[in-house]
C-alpha positions as a printed NumPy array, in Angstrom:
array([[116.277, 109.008, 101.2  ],
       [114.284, 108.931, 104.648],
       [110.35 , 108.021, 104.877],
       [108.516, 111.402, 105.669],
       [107.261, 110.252, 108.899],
       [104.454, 113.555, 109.312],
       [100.746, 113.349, 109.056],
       [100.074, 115.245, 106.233],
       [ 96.157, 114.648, 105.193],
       [ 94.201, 117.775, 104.156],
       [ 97.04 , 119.672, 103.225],
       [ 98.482, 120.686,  99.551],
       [101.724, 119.897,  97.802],
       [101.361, 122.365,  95.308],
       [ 98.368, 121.23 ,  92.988],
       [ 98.224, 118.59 ,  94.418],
       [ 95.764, 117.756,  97.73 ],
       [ 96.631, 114.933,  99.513],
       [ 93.532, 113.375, 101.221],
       [ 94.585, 110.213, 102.802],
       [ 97.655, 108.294, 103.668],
       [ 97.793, 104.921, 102.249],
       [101.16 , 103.718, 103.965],
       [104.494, 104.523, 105.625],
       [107.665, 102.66 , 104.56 ],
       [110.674, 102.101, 104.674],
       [110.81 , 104.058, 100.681],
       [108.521, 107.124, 101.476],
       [105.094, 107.7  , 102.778],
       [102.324, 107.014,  99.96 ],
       [ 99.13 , 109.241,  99.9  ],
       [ 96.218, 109.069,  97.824],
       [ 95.723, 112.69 ,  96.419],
       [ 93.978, 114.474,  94.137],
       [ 95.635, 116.507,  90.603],
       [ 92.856, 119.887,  90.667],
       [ 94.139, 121.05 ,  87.085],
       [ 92.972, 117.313,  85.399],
       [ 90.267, 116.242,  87.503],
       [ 92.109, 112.758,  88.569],
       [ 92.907, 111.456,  91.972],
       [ 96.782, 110.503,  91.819],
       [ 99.352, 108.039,  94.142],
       [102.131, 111.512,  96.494],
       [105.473, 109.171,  97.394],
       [106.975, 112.065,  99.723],
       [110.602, 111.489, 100.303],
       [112.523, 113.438, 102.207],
       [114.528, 115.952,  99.623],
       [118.535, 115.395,  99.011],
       [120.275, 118.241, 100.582],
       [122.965, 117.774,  97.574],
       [122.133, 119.28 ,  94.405],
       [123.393, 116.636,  92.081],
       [120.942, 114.393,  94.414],
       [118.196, 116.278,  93.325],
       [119.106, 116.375,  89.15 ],
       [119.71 , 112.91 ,  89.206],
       [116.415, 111.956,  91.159],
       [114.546, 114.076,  88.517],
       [116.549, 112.506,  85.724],
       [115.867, 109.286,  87.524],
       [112.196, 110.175,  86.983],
       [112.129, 111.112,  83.812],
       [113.577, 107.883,  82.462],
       [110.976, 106.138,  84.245],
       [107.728, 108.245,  82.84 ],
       [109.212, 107.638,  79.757],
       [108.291, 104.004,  80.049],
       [105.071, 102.269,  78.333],
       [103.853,  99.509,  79.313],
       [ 99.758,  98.273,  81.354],
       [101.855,  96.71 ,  83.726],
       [103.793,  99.884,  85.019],
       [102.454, 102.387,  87.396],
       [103.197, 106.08 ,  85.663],
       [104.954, 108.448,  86.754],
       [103.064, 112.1  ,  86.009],
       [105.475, 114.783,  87.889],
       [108.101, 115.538,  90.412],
       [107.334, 118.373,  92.809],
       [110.674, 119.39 ,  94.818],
       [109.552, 121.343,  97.845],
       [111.635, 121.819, 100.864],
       [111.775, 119.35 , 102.948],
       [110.18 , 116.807, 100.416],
       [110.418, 115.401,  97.039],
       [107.005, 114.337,  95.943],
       [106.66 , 111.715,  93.536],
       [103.138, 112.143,  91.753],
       [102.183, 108.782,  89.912],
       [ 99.147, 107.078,  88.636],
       [ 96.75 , 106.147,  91.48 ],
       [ 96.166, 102.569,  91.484],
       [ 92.611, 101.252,  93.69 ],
       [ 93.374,  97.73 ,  94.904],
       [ 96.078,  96.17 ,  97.222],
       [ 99.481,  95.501,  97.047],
       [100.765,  91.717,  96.534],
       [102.384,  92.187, 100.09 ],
       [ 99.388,  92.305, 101.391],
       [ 97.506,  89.952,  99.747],
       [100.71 ,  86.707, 100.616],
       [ 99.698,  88.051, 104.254],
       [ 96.279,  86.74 , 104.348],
       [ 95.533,  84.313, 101.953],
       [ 97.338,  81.654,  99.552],
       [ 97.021,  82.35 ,  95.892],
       [ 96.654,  79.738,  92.898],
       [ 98.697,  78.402,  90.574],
       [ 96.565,  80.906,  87.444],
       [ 96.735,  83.695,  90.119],
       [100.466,  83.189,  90.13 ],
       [100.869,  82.822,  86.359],
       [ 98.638,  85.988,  85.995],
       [101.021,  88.403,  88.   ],
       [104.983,  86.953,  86.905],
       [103.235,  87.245,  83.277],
       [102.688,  90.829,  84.404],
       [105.446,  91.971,  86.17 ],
       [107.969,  89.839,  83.121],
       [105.926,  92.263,  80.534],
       [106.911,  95.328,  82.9  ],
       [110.599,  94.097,  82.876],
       [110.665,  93.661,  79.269],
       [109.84 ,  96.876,  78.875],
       [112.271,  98.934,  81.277],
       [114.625,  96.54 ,  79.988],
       [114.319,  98.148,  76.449],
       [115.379, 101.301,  77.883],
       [118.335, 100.17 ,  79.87 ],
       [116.517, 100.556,  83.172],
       [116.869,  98.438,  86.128],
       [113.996,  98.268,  89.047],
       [116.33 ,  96.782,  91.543],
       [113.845,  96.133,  94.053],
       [110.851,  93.687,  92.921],
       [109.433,  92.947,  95.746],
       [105.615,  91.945,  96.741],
       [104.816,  95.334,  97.996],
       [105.876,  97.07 ,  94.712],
       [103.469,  94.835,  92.484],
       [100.166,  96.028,  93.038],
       [ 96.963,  94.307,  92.196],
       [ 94.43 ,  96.353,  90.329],
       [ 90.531,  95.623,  90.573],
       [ 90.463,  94.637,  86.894],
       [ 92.329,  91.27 ,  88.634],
       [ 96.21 ,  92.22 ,  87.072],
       [ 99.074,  93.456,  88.199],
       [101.262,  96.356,  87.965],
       [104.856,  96.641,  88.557],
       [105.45 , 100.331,  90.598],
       [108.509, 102.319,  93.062],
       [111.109, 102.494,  90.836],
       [113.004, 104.668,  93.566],
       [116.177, 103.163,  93.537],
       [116.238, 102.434,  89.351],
       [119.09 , 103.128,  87.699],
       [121.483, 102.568,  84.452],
       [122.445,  98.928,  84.621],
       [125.668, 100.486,  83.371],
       [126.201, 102.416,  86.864],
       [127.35 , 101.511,  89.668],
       [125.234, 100.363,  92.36 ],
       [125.232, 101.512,  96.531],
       [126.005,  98.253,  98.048],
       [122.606,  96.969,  99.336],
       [120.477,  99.226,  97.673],
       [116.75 ,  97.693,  97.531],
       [114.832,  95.289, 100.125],
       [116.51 ,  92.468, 102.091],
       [114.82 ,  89.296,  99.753],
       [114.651,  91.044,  96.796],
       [118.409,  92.118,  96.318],
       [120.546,  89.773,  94.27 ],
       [124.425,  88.448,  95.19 ],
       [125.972,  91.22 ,  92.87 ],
       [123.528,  93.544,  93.655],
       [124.614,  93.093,  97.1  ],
       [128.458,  93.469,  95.993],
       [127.429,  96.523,  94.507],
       [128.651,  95.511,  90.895],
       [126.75 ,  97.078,  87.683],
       [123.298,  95.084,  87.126],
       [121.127,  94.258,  83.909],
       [117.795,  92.263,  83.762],
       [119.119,  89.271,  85.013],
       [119.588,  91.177,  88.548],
       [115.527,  91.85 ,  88.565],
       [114.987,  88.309,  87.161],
       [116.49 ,  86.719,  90.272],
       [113.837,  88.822,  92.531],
       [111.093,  88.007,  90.027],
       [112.496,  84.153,  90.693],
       [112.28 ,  84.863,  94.446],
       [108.594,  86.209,  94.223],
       [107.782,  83.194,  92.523],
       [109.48 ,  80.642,  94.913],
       [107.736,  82.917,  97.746],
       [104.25 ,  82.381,  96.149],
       [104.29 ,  78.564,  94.889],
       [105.865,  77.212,  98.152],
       [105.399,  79.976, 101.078],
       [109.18 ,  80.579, 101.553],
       [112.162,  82.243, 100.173],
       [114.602,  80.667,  98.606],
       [117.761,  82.334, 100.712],
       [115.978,  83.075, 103.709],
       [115.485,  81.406, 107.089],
       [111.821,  80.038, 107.561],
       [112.221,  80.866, 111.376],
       [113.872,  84.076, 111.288],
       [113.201,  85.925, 107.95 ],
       [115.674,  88.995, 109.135],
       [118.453,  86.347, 107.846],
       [119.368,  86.542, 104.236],
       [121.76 ,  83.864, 103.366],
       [123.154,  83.928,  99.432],
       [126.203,  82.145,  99.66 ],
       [124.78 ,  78.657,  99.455],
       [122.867,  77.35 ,  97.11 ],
       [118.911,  77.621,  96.976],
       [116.668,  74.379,  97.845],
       [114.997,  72.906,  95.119],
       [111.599,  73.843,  94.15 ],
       [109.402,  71.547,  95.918],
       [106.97 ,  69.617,  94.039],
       [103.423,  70.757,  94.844],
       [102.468,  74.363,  95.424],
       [100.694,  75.542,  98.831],
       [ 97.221,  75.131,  97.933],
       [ 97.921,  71.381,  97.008],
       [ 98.405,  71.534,  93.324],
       [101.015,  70.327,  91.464],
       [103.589,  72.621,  90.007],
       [104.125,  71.915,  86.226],
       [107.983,  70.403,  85.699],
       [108.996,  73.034,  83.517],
       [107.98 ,  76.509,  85.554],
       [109.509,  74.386,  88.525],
       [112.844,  74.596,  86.38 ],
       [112.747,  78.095,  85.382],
       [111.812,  79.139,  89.022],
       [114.994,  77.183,  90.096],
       [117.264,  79.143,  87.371],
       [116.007,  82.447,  88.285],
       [117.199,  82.078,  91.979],
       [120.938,  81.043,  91.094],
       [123.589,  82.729,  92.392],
       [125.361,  82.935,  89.65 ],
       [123.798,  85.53 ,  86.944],
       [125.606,  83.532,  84.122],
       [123.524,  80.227,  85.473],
       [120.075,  82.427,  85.005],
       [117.862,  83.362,  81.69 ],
       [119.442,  86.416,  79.859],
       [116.249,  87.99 ,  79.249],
       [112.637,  88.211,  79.808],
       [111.739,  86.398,  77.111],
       [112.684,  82.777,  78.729],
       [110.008,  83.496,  81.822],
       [107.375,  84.502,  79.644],
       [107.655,  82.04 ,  77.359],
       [107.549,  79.252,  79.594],
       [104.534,  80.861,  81.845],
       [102.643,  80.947,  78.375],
       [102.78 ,  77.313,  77.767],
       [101.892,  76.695,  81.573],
       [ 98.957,  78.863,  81.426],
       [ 97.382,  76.979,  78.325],
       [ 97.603,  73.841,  80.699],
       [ 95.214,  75.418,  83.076],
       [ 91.283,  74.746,  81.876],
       [ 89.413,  78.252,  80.533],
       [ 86.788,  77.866,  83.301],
       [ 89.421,  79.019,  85.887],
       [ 88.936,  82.469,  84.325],
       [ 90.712,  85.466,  86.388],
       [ 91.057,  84.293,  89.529],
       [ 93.46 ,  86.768,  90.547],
       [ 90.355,  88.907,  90.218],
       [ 88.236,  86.963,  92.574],
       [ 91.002,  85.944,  94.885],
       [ 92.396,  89.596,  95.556],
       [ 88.776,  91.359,  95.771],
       [ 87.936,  90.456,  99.282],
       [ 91.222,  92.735, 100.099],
       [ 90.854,  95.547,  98.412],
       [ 91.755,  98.999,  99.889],
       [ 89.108, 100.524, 101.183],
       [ 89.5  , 104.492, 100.776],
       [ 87.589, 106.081, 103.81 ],
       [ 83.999, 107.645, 103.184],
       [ 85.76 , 111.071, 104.134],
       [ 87.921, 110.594, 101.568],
       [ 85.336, 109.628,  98.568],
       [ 83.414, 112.448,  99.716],
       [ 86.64 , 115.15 ,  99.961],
       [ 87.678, 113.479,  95.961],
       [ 83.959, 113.309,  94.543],
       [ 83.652, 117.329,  96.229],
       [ 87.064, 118.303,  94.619],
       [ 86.011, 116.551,  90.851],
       [ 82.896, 118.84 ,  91.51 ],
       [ 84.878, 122.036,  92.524],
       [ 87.571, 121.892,  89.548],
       [ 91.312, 123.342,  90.453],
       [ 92.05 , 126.407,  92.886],
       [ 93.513, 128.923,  89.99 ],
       [ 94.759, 130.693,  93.011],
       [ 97.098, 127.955,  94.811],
       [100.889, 128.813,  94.79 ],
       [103.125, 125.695,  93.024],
       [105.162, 124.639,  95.793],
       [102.839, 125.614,  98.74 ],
       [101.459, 123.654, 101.247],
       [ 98.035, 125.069, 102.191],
       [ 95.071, 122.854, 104.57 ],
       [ 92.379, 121.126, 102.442],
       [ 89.753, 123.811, 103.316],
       [ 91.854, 126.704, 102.127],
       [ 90.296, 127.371,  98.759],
       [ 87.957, 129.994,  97.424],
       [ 84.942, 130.964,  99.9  ],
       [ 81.988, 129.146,  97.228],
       [ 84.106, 126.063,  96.74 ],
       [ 85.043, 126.233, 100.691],
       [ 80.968, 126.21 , 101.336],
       [ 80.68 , 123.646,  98.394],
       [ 82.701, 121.073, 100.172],
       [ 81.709, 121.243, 103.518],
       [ 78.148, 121.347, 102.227],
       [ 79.048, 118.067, 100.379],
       [ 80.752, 117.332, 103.19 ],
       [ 78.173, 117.374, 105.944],
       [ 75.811, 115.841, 103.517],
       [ 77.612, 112.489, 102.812],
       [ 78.863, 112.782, 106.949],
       [ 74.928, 112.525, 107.749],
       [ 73.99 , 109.878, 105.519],
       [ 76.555, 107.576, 106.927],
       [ 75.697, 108.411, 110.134],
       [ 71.813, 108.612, 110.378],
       [ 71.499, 105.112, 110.746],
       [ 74.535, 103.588, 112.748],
       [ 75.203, 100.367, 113.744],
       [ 75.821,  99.131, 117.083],
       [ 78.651,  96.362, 117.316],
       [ 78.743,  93.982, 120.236],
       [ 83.073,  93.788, 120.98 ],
       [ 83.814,  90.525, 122.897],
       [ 86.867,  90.702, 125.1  ],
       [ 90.126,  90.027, 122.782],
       [ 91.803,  86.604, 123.666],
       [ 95.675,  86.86 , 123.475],
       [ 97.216,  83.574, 124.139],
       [101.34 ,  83.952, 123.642],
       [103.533,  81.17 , 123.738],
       [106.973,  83.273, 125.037],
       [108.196,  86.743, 125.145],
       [109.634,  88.67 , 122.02 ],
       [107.294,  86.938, 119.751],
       [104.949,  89.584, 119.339],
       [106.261,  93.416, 118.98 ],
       [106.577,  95.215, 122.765],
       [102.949,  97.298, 121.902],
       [100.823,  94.117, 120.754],
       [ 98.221,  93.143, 123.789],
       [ 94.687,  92.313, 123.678],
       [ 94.056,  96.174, 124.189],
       [ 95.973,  97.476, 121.314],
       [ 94.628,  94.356, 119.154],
       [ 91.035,  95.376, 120.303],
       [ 92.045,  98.962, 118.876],
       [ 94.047,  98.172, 115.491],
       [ 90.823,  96.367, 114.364],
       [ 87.834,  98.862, 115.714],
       [ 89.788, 101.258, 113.873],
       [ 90.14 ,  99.09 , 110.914],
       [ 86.078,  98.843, 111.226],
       [ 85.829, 102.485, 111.535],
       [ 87.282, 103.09 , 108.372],
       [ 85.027, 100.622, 106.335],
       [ 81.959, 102.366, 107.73 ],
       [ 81.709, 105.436, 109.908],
       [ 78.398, 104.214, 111.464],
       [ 79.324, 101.635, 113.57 ],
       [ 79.036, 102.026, 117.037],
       [ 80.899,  99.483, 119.057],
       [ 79.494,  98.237, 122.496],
       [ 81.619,  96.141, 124.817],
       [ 80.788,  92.558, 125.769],
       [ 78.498,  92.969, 129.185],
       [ 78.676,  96.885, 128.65 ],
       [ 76.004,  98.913, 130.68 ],
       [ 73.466, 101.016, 128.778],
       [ 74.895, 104.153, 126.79 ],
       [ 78.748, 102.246, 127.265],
       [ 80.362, 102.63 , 123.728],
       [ 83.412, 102.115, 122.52 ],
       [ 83.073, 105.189, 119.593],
       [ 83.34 , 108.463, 119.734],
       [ 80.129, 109.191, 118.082],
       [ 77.244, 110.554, 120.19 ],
       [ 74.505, 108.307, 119.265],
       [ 73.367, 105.963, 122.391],
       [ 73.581, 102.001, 121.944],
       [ 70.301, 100.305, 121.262],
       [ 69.28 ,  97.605, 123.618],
       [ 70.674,  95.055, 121.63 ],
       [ 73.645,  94.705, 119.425],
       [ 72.85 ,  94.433, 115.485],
       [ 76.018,  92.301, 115.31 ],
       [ 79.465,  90.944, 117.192],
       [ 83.036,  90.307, 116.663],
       [ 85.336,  88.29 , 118.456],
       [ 89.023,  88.539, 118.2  ],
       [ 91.867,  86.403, 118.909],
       [ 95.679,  85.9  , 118.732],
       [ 97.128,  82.726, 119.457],
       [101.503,  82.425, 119.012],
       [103.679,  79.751, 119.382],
       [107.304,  80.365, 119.22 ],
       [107.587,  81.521, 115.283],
       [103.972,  82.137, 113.97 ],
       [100.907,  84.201, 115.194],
       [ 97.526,  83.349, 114.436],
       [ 95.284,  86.083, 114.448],
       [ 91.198,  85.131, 114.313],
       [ 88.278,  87.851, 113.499],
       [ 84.898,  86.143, 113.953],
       [ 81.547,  88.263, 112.866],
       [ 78.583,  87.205, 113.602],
       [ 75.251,  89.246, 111.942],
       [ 71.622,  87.661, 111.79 ],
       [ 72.766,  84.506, 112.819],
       [ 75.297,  83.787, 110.667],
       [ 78.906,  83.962, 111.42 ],
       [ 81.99 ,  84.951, 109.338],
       [ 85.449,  83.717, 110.318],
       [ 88.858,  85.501, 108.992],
       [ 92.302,  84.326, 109.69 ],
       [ 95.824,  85.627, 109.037],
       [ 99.37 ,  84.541, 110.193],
       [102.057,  86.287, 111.198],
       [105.933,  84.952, 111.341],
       [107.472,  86.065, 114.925],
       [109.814,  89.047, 114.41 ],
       [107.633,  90.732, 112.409],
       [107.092,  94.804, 112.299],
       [104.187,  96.484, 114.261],
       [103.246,  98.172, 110.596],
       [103.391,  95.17 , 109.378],
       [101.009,  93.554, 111.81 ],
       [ 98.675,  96.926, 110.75 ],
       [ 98.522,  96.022, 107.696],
       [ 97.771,  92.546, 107.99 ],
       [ 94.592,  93.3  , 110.56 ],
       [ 93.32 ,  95.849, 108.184],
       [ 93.342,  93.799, 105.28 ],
       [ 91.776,  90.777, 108.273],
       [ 89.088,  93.336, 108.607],
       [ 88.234,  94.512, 105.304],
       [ 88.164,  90.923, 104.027],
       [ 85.728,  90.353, 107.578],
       [ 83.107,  93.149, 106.121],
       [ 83.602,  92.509, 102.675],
       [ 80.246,  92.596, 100.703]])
């Protein structure tokens, strides 16, 4: 099913107000709503709806077999709204980041590593139990939550190991040989993409795909070795180094048969790793945490205060603001409050001119320049804290780069300099802050070839990690 490609924030999916967009995808567009009848905000996957109705009853089916799962390390699935054009999947609402994410912009240790392929192997134990396949364990669909774990979610494309599969169904790395012949699947089949993660986050690459040009996918050879010492310099213990290299096989005979191999051996390697380490996914991932805009903690701590609309039609889709006339006034009342705070006392941002150095064309998507860059991270800023007003470098008095009407004070309270340096197959991007005379630098790579949304995602998560506090 298509991504629902429309802008969608303010309005309602039947009890269900959606108040910011979290991402677009390839899988759906993610929102972060809010469930009026119990109080909780909640994680809208619209997909576009299946015109066929045995599409439809076997999405819902597909659904149901997945809420029926229990396990920590598995986002929930709470309801399945069908509402032409969309399907909406409501599921638990998870504050944090995405592993995707977090490979993009910084390099993870070995207990960090442990931590999440204990987590996701406890999440595949458990769908295995019921016969139920992910089929696409990737880094975006593990999700790191701020109590420092992770949690296994988008089982979109899950289905009866027994079936079987569309040829190519799930996300080019995380697909394995017979999933890819379209033969029935088991475990094993999500075992090779846990082995893949793994490979990915111990040595930086993937196991089957070209380091300079990750749109090839090559599984008819056999997989490279795992090398010796992990990215951040450590050594990788002998034994994970073997499992990681029998996930990846080709062959699903030649890999473990069950979960029970992985998290066996990731037991013993975590007991070699000294106590004072403590959860360092935890302290690793905070610095990239979503941020949720201040409009949208005000529009979710207005709607907790309102309760549901009794009134709202299932299966409507009505603005944000359309709701009884005292819990209208209560919200924009709430509203304008929390809008004034963040404004009353703004800070004024001194924005150095962006330098974009690029080694040849095509390395860089057609809309990436020093403008756009300049943009993609203001915005970014913007979102962390309304109040910034951003000045450019040798501006003239009352020049701002905001839309706010609040002139610039004679001098700047702060300053950020941005850069992007390519050579033929990486990108370098550089955020430097500087704020009572101390500077903060933040860097993230890029491989060439990669997707303008992905290149938003990596300078938001640049930017929150630049303010971080």
């Amino acid at each position: 099913m298509a991504a629902v490609a429309l802008d969608l924030e303010g309005d309602r999916l039947g009890p269900y107000r959606l108040i910011q967009l979290i991402r677009r995808g390839g899988q759906g567009t993610l929102y972060l709503g809010y469930d009026d009848r119990l109080r909780r905000r909640v994680a809208i996957k619209l997909l576009t709806r299946p015109n066929s109705r045995k599409l439809r009853k076997q999405l819902v089916h597909e659904a149901r077999t997945v809420a029926s799962l229990d396990n920590p390390h598995l986002v929930k699935i709470y309801d399945v709204v069908l509402v032409p054009p969309y399907v909406a999947l409501v599921m638990e609402y998870v504050p944090g980041c995405d592993l995707e994410q977090l490979l993009a912009v910084t390099t993870l240790s070995q207990a960090s590593i442990l931590s999440i392929a204990s987590d996701i192997a406890s999440a595949l134990a458990s769908a295995r139990q019921r016969g139920v396949v992910h089929g696409d364990v990737k880094a975006a669909n593990v999700l790191i939550t701020r109590e420092g774990r992770a949690k296994l979610t988008d089982f979109g494309i899950s289905r009866d190991g027994s079936a079987k599969q569309e040829v190519g169904a799930g996300s080019i790395g995380a697909v394995s040989p017979e999933q890819l012949r379209g033969e029935p699947l088991d475990v094993r089949a999500d075992l090779f993409a846990l082995g893949c993660l793994l490979y990915r986050m111990l040595s930086g690459k993937h196991p089957y795909m070209e380091a300079d040009d990750p749109a090839v996918y090559q599984v008819h050879g056999a997989a490279s070795p795992l090398q010796a010492h992990a990215l951040d310099g450590s050594l990788i213990d002998r034994d994970l180094r073997q499992l990681v290299d029998a996930l990846v096989q080709r062959s699903p005979d030649q890999r473990p048969g069950s979960t029970q191999e992985v998290r066996r051996v990731v037991r013993a390697v975590r007991r070699n790793i000294p106590m004072g380490a403590g959860n360092t996914l935890l302290d690793e991932a905070r610095p990239w945490f979503r941020r949720e805009t201040a409009i949208a903690e005000i529009a979710s701590a207005a709607a907790e205060g309102l309760g549901g609309d009794s009134h709202a039609r299932s299966g409507s889709l009505l603005p944000l603001w359309s709701i009884r006339v005292a819990g209208g006034v209560g919200l924009l009342v709430a509203l304008a409050i929390g809008l004034g705070v963040l404004l009353s006392s703004p800070t004024q941002v001194q924005v150095n001119e962006a330098v974009v150095e690029i080694a040849e064309p095509g390395v860089v998507p057609e809309l990436v320049d020093d403008v756009w860059l300049q943009a993609e991270v203001l915005a970014a800023a913007r979102a962390i804290d309304m109040a910034f007003i951003f000045t450019p470098e040798n501006s003239g008095p009352g020049t701002t780069l905001s839309t706010a009407n609040v002139a610039p004070a004679k001098s700047p309270d702060e300053s950020i300099d941005i850069s992007l340096r390519c050579s033929a197959h990486l990108c370098v991007l550089g955020l430097t802050r500087e704020q009572d005379q101390q500077r903060r630098y933040q860097q993230a790579t890029l491989l060439s070839g990669e997707a303008l949304p992905q290149w938003r995602e990596v300078i938001r998560g640049s930017t929150e990690a630049l303010y971080a506090r």
